[in-house]
N, C-alpha and C positions, 0 to 999 in steps of 0.2 A: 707888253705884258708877257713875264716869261709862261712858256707852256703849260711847266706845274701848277701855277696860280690859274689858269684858264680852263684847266679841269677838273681843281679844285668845286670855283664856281660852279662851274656846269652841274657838277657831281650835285654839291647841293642844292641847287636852283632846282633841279630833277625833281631829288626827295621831297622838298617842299610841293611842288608840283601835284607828282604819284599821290602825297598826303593825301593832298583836296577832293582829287580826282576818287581817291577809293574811300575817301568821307560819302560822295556824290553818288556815287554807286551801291554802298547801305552792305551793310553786315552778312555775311554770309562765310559760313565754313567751306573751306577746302570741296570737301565731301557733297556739298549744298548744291553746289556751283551747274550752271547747267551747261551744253558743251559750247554756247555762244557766248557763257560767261568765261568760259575757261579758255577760249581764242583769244578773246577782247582783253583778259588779262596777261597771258606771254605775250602779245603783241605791244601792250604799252609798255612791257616789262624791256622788250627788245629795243625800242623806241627812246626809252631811257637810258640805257646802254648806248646808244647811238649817239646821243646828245651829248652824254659824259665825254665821249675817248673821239668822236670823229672832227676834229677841230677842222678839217679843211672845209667841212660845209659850214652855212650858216646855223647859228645856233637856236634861234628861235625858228627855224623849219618845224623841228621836233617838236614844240612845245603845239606848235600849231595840228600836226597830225595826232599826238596826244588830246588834245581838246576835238579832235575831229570826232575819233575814237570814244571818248568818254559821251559827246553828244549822240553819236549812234545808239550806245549801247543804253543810253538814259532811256532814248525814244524807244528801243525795245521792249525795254522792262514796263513803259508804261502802256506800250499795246498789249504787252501779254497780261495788263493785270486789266485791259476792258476786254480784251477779246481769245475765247477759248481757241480759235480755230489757229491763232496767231500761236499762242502759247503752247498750243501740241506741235506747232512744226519748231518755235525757238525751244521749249523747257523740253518736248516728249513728253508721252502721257507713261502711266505705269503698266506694267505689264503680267498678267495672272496666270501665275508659272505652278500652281496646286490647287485645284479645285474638287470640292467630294474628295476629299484624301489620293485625289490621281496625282499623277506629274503630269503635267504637258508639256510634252517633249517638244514640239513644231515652236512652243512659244521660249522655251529653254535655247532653241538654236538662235531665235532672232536675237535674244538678246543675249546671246555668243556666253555663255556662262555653263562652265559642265557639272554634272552630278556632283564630284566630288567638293566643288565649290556652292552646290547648292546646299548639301548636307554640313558642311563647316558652319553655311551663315542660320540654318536651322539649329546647330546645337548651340550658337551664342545666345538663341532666342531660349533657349535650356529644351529645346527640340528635338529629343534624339531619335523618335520612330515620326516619318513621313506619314503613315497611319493616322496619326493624332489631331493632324491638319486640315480643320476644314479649308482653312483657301490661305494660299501664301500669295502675294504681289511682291515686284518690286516697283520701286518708287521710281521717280525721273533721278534722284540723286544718288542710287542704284542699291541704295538700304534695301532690307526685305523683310518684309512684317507679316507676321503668323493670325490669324485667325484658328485657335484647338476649338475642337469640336466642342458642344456644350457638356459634356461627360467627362472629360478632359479638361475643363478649366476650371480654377481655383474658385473656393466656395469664396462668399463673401458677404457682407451683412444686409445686402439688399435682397439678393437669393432669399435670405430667411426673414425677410421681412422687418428688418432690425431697421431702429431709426438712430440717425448718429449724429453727436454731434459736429457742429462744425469746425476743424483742425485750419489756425491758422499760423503765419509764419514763427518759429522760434526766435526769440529776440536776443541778442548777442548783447549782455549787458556789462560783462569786463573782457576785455582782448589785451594781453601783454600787460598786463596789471595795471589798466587803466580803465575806469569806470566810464562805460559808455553814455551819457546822461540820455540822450536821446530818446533810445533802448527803452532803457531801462522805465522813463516815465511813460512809453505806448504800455508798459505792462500794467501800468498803474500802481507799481510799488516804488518807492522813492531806496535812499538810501543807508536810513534805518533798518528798514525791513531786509536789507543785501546783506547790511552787517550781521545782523541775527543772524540768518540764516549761515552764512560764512562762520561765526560760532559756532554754530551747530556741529559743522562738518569740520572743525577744531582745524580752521587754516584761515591764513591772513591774506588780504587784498593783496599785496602784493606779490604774494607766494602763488595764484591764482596766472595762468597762462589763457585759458578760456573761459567765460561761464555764460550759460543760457538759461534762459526761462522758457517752458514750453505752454500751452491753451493752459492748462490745470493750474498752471504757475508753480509748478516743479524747479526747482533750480536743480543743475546739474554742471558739475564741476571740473571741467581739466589742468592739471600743474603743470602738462608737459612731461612728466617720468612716465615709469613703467607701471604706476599704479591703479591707470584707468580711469574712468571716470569717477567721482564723486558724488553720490547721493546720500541725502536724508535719508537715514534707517526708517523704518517704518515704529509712527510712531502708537502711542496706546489709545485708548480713548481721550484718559487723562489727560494725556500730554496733548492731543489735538483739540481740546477745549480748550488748552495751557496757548496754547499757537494761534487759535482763533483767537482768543481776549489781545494775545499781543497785537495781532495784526489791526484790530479794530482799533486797538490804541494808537496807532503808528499811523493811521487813516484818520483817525481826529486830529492827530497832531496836523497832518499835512493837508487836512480840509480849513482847519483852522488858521495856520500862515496865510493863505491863499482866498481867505474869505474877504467880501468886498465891504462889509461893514463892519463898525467896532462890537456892536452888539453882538451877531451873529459869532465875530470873533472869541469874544468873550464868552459865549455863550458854551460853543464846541472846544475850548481851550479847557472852560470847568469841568463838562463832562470826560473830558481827557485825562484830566488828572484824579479824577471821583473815580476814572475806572481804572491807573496807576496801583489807586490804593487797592481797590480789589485784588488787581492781578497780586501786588505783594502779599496781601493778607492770603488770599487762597493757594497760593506759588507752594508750599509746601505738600500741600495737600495731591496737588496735582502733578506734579514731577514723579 
């Protein structure tokens, strides 16, 4: 076999390999990593490298010290996730570098990080007086997370005793001008109700680059240009009775497809249409 072709192989055989192995090993960023994850991974990285270009050993050596490697480090991660005592000498524990708005300097040297790098990772947290701090840590993944005094942090609506509702995810119900069907039915509106509303905002499904629904069942519009999002004007009374009677209609119609007997069908189909007529007959009224 000429050369080229034998490291070819290797090369892939690697890839596929490293795939599995960092499937095995489970998700984690850069930044995440802890420093037995961060050895474990340049050493298989090295080890791969080896396997590709060192033709005069045997080739499954590598795979074998790779799989050594990846079994280690599996067993690791699952004693540091029974045992804390394990997990502070592999992960480190965090380290509380501002408490009572002081610095602690003695715990700033262990974790070799100086003022000027403390105060940079403070104003990303929008930090700009050490003062304001009740207690900074940093993490094992050496992030550093603020705790501001109670006079200091942002009001909010539990502070004042507010009850709220509960905010669930936005639903992506056209992406590249293509109607999401999935989406779009967790909202409960089908795609009558999309078109309306797309009228509304005098643009066509296809002209559409993004559009979401939010809790409220807001739609909200992107083309893609410079002209920003797109919202429903706010509309009158009028017209928000004119918007309920559609929607109700638009809810008969698709409780009515969907119904499991012909009765029932029949049933929600007449009232569908009884309320058609309404909405025409009073449509002038209310616009």
């Amino acid at each position: 076999m000429p050369l080229w072709v034998e490291v070819i192989l290797r090369t892939l055989s690697s890839v596929v390999v490293l795939f599995l192995v960092t499937k095995l090993l489970g998700k984690r960023q850069l930044s995440q990593l802890s420093l037995f994850e961060y050895i474990t991974g340049i050493t298989i990285g090295n080890i791969a490298g080896y396997i590709s270009l060192d033709t005069d050993s045997e080739w499954y050596l590598g795979f074998v010290a790779i799989a050594a490697w990846a079994v280690v480090s599996i067993g690791i991660e699952f004693w540091t996730m029974k045992s804390r005592f394990i997990s502070g000498i592999a992960d480190g524990k965090g380290t509380v570098l501002i408490k009572n708005g002081a610095i602690l300097e003695q715990n700033m040297f262990k974790v070799r990080i100086t003022i000027d790098e403390l105060l940079e990772q403070l104003r990303k947290k929008s930090v700009f007086r050490v003062a304001d701090c009740e207690f900074a840590v940093m993490e094992k993944s050496g992030e550093i997370n603020v705790l501001l005094k109670k006079e200091n942090q942002p009001l909010t609506p539990a502070m004042l005793g507010w009850k709220m509702t509960t905010e669930t995810e936005p639903q992506t119900v056209i992406m590249d001008s293509e109607v999401m069907q999935e989406p779009l039915h967790n909202t409960g509106k089908d795609e009558d109700w999309l078109r309306h509303e797309l009228a509304k905002l005098k643009v066509k499904p296809d002209e559409v680059f993004l559009a979401q629904v939010d809790t409220q069942g807001k739609l909200t519009v992107q083309t893609g240009y410079q002209d920003g999002a797109l919202e429903p004007k706010k509309e009158t009374p009028r017209q928000q009775l004119l918007s309920s009677l559609e929607q109700c209609h638009a809810d008969l119609e698709q409780f009515g497809r969907f119904s499991r007997s012909d009765e029932e069908r029949e049933a929600l189909l007449s009232c569908s249409r009884q309320l058609k007529q309404v909405i025409r007959e009073a449509q002038p009224e209310l616009k």
